[in-house]
C-alpha positions in Angstrom: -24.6 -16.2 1.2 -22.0 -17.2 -1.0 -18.4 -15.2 -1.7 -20.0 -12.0 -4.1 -22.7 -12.0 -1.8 -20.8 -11.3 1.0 -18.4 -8.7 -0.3 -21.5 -7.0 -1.8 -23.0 -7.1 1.7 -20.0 -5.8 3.6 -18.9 -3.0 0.4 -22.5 -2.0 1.4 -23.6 -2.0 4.8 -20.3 -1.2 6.3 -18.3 2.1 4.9 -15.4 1.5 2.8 -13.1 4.2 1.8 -11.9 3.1 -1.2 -15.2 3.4 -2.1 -16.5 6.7 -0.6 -13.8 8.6 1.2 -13.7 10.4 4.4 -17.3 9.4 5.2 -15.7 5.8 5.7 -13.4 7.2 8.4 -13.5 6.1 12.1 -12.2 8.3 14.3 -10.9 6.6 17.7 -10.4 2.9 18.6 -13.6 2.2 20.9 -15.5 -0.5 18.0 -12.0 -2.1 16.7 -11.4 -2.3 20.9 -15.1 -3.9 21.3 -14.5 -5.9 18.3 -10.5 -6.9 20.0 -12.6 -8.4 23.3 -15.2 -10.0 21.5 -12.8 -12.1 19.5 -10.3 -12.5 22.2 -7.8 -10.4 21.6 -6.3 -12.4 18.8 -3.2 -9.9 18.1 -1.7 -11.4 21.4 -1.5 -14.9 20.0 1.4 -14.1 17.2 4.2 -11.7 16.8 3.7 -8.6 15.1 5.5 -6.2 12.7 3.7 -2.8 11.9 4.7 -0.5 9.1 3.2 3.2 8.7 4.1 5.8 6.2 2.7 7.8 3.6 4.5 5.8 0.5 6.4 2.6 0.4 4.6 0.7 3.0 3.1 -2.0 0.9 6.1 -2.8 -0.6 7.9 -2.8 2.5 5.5 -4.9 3.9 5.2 -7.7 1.3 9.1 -7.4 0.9 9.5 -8.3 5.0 6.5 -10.9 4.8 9.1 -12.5 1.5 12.0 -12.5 4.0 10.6 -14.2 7.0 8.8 -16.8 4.9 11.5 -17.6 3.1 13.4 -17.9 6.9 11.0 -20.6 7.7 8.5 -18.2 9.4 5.0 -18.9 9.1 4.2 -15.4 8.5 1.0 -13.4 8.0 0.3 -10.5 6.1 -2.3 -7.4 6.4 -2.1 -4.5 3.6 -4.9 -2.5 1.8 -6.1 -1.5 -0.5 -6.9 -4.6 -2.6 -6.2 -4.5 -6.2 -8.4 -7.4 -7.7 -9.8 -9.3 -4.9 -10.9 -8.3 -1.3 -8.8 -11.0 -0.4 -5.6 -9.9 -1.1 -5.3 -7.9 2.3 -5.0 -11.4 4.4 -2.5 -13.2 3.5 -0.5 -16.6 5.1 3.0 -17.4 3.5 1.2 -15.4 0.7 -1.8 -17.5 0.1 -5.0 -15.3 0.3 -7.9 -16.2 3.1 -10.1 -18.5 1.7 -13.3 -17.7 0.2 -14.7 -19.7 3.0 -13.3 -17.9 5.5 -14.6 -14.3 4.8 -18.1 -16.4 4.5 -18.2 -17.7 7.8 -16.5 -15.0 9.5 -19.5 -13.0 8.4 -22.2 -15.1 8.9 -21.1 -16.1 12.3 -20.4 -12.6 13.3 -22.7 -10.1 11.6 -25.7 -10.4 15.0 -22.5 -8.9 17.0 -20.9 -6.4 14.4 -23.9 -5.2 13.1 -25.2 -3.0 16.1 -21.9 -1.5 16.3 -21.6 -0.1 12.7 -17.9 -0.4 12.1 -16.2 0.4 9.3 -15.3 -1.6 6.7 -11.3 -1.5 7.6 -12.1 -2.0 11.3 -14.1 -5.4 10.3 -11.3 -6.0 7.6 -8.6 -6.0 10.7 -10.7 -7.7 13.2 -11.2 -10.6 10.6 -7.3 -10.7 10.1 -6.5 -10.7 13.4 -8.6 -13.9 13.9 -7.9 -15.6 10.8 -4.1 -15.0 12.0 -4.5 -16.4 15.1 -6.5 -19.7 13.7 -3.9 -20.2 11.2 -1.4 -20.1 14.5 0.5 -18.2 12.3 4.7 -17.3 13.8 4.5 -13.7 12.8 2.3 -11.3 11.0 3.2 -7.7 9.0 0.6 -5.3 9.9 0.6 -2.5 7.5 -1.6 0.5 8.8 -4.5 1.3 7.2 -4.2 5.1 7.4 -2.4 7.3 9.9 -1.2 5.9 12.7 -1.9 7.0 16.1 -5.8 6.0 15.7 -5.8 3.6 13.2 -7.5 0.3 14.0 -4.3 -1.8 13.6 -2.7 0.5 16.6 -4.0 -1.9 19.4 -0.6 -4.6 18.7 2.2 -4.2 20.5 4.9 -4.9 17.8 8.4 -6.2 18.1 9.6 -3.3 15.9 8.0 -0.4 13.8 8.4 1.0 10.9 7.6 4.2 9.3 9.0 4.8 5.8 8.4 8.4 4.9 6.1 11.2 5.4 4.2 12.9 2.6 1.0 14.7 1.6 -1.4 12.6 1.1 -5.2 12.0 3.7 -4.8 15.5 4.4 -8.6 16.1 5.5 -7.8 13.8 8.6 -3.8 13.8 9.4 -3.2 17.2 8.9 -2.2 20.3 6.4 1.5 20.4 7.4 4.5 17.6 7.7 4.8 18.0 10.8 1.3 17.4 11.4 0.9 14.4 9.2 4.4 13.0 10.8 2.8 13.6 14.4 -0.3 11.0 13.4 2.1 8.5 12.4 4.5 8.6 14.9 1.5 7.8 17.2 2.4 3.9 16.3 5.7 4.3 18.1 5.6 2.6 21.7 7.0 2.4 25.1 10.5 0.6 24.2 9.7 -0.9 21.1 12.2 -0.5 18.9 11.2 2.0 15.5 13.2 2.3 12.4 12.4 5.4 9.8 13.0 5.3 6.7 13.0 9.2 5.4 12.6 12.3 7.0 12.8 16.1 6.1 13.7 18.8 8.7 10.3 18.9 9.5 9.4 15.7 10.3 12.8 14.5 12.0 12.7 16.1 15.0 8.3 14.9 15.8 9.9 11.5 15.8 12.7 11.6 17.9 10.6 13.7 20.5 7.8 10.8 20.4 10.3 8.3 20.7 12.4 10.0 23.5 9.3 10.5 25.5 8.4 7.0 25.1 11.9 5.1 25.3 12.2 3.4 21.8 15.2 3.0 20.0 14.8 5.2 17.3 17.0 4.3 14.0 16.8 6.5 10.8 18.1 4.9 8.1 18.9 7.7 6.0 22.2 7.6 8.6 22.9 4.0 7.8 24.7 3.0 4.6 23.9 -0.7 4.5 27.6 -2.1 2.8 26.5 -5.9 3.2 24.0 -7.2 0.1 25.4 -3.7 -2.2 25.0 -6.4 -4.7 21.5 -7.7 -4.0 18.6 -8.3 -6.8 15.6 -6.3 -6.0 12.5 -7.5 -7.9 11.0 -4.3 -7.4 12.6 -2.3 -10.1 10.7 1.3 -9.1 13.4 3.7 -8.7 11.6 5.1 -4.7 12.6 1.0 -3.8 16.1 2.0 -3.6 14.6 3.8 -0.1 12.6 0.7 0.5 15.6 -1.0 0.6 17.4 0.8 2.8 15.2 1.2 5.1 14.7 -2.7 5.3 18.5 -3.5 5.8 18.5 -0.7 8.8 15.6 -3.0 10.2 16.8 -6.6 9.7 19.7 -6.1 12.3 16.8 -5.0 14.5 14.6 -7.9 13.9 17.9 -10.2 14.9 18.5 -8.7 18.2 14.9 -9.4 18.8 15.1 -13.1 17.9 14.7 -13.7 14.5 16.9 -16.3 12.7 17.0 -14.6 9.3 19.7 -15.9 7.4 21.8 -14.0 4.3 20.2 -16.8 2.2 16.6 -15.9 3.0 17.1 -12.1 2.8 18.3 -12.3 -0.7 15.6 -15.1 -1.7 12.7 -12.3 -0.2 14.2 -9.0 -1.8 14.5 -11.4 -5.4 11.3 -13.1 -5.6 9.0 -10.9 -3.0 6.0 -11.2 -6.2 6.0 -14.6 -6.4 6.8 -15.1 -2.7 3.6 -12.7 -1.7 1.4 -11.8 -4.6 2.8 -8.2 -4.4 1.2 -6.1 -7.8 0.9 -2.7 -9.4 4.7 -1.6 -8.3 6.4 -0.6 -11.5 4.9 -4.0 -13.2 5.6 -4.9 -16.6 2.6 -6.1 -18.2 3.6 -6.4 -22.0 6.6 -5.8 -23.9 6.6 -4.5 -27.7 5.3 -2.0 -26.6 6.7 -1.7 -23.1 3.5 -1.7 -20.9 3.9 -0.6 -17.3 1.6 0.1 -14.2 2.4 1.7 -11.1 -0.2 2.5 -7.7 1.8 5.4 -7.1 -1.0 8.2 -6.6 0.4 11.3 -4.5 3.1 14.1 -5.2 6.1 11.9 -3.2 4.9 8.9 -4.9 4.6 10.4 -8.9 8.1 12.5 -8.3 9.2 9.0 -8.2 7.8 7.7 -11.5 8.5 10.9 -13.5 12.0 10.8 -12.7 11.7 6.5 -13.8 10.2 7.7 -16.9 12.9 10.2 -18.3 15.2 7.1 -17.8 13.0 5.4 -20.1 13.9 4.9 -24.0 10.9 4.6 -26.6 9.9 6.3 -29.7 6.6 7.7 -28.2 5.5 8.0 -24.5 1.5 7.0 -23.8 0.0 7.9 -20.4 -3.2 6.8 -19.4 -4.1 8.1 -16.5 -6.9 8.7 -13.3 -6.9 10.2 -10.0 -9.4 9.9 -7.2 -11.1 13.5 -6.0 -9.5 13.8 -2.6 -6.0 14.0 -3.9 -4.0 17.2 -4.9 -4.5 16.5 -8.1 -2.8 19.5 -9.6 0.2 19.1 -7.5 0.8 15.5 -9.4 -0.3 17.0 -13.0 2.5 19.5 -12.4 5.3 16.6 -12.3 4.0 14.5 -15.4 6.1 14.6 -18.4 4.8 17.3 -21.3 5.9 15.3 -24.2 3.4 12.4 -23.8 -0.2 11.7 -25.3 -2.4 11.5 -22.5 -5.4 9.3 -22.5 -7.7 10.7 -19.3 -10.0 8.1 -17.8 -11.7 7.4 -14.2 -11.4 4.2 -11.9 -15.1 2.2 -11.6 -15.3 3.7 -8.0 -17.5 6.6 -6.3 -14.4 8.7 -5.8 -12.9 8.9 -9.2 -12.5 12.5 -10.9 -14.3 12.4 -14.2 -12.2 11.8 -16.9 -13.1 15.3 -18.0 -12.4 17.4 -15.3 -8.8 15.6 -15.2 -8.5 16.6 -18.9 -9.6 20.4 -18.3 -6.9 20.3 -15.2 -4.4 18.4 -17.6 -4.9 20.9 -20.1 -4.2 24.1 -17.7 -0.9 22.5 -17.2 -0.1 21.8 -20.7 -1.3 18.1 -20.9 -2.6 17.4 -23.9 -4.5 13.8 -24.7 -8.5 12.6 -24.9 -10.8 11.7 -22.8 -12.1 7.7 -22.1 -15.0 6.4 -20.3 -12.9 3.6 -18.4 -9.7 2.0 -18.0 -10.0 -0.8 -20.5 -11.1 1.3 -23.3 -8.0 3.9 -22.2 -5.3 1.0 -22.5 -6.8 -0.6 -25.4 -6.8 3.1 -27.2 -3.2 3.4 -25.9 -2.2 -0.4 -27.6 -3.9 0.6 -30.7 -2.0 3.7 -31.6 1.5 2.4 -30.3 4.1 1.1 -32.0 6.9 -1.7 -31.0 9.0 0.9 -29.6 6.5 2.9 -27.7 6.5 3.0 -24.0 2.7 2.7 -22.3 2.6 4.1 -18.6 -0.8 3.1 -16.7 -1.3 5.0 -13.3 -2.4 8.5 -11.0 -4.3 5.8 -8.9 -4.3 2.5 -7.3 -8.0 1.9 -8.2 -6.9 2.6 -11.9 -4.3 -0.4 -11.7 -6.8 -2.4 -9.9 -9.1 -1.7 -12.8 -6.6 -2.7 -15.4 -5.3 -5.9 -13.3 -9.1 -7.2 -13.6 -9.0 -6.8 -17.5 -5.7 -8.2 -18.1 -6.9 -10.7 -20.2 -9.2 -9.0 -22.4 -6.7 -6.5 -23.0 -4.3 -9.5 -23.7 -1.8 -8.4 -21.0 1.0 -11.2 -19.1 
């Protein structure tokens, strides 16, 4: 099989969710622990990281993975969803697995995988997990796929966790209330590992510092930290929710010291400047074109869009052009309620199974007083958009992560940097 062949083949004989949803959800740990002794248990050749949360943990992620190459680590990194190409999610020093690889891995593998019927995420981190450990790699950032608690990447045992925030979002598995959602994520938490959290509410504070009293972390939450050192510190990501990121990185650095790591001031400010370039990090707040300003953001839940509606009052333009798509498990109205009422809307749906139509978004839109048309796909959208902007117009691409991925693939026909 060659490279499409084999991402056709595991799209379609193993269930993704990006791609269908909650049928592509695994409840419990027995394959990815199958699938652990089968290969080896490569997670106990390298140091790990692991990040949870409900927003921020990609970022977070890719901006740790920046630091600790730039220290002279040679330093994995695991995320999802991909944006362009499958291979995004495995990274070393921010170079994607090799086509190769993902062959091999597949062809070598499929006569034990097969009669188990994993799901795509639990094949995606077995692969990583290998591919980490041939590549002898110093360190790897394991970002959790969804949850915590049962999530196939729960099986490492980190040198520190991190859990950013806590918002609705997965409801249908983790639960209808904060609490609820906090409880399945506070399941990566473990027996004296240390655990840093970024942002809490009065709901959610009190399920982690029970989980990590009964368990003897260190618990740090950062919101009680004001990080004075690096106040003056470029951020590449210029989203106005990185500010949190931020924080909640500086409260874990100290951490990642006292547990060995030489990180020097250099390399911390060489990772938060350049995390892009250092680790191929897209879709957060990214400035496609100027003239008019085009930006996309994966931001796709009500914690995530509170962010980018407040970003886009900040914003100065002549005319504001949304185009936007949501997938059908989200709370869609919830999001449509935040979006700005003095834009033109241009409704559209992501090429996966999941997306709302375009015109059910428009008839929810509408009921909330957004007014715009209705386009059969991303391209056509942004190109629609371009066409009826002017120079001073500001052009804001998002509601989903598959909708960036979508317009991240058509960059050049839509003649976007």
């Amino acid at each position: 099989m060659d490279y499409q062949h084999t991402l056709e083949y595991l799209y379609n004989s193993v269930p993704m969710f990006q791609q269908v949803g909650s049928s592509a959800y695994k409840e419990g740990l027995e394959n990815t622990l199958a699938l652990d002794e089968h290969f080896g248990h490569p997670h106990r050749n390298f140091r790990t990281i692991h990040v949870a949360g409900t927003n921020g943990k990609g970022s977070c992620s890719h901006t740790l993975a920046a630091i600790l190459q730039e220290a002279g680590y040679r330093t994995g990194l695991y995320t999802s969803p991909h944006l362009v190409d499958f291979r995004e999610r495995i990274r070393v020093n921010g170079q994607p697995v090799p086509e190769e690889y993902v062959i091999r891995f597949v062809e070598e593998e499929r006569s034990f995988f097969e009669p188990l019927s994993p799901s795509f995420f639990e094949l995606t981190t077995a692969m990583a997990f290998r591919y980490f450990a041939d590549q002898k790699v110093d360190v790897a950032i394991i970002e959790v796929g969804l949850g915590g608690r049962l999530d196939c990447t729960n099986i490492i045992r980190p040198d520190l966790c991190i859990i950013t925030n806590i918002s609705f979002d997965h409801t249908q598995f983790l639960g209808s209330t904060l609490a609820q959602i906090a409880s399945e994520k506070a399941g990566i938490i473990k027996q004296d590992i240390p655990v840093v959290i970024g942002e809490t509410t009065p709901e959610t504070r009190p399920v982690f510092a029970e989980k990590a009293q009964a368990v003897q972390a260190p618990i740090c939450f950062a919101e009680d930290h004001v990080p004075e050192e690096y106040s003056d510190m470029d951020y590449e990501l210029k989203g106005l929710y990185q500010e949190k990121n931020r924080r909640t990185l500086l409260t874990a650095l100290p951490l990642l010291k006292k547990a060995g790591y030489h990180l020097s001031e250099q390399a911390i400010r060489n990772g938060f400047a350049h995390v892009c370039e250092l680790t191929g990090l897209m879709g957060r707040w990214q400035k496609l074109q100027d003239a008019p300003t085009l930006i996309c953001d994966t931001g796709h839940n009500v914690g995530g869009i509170t962010y980018i509606a407040e970003q886009l009052k900040q914003q100065t333009y002549r005319k504001l052009h949304i185009v936007m798509g949501m997938v059908n498990d989200k709370d869609i109205r919830g999001v449509l309620a935040l979006l700005p009422r003095d834009a033109d809307y241009y409704f559209t749906k992501a090429s996966v199974k999941r997306a709302l139509p375009e015109a059910e978004l428009a008839r929810l839109a509408n009921a909330v007083g957004l007014q715009g048309e209705c386009y059969p796909d991303v391209p056509t959208a942004v190109r629609a958009a371009q066409e009826k902007s002017l120079p001073e117009d500001f052009i804001f691409v998002g509601g989903s992560s598959f909708i960036v991925a979508d317009l991240l693939a058509s960059r050049d026909a839509l003649n976007l940097h």
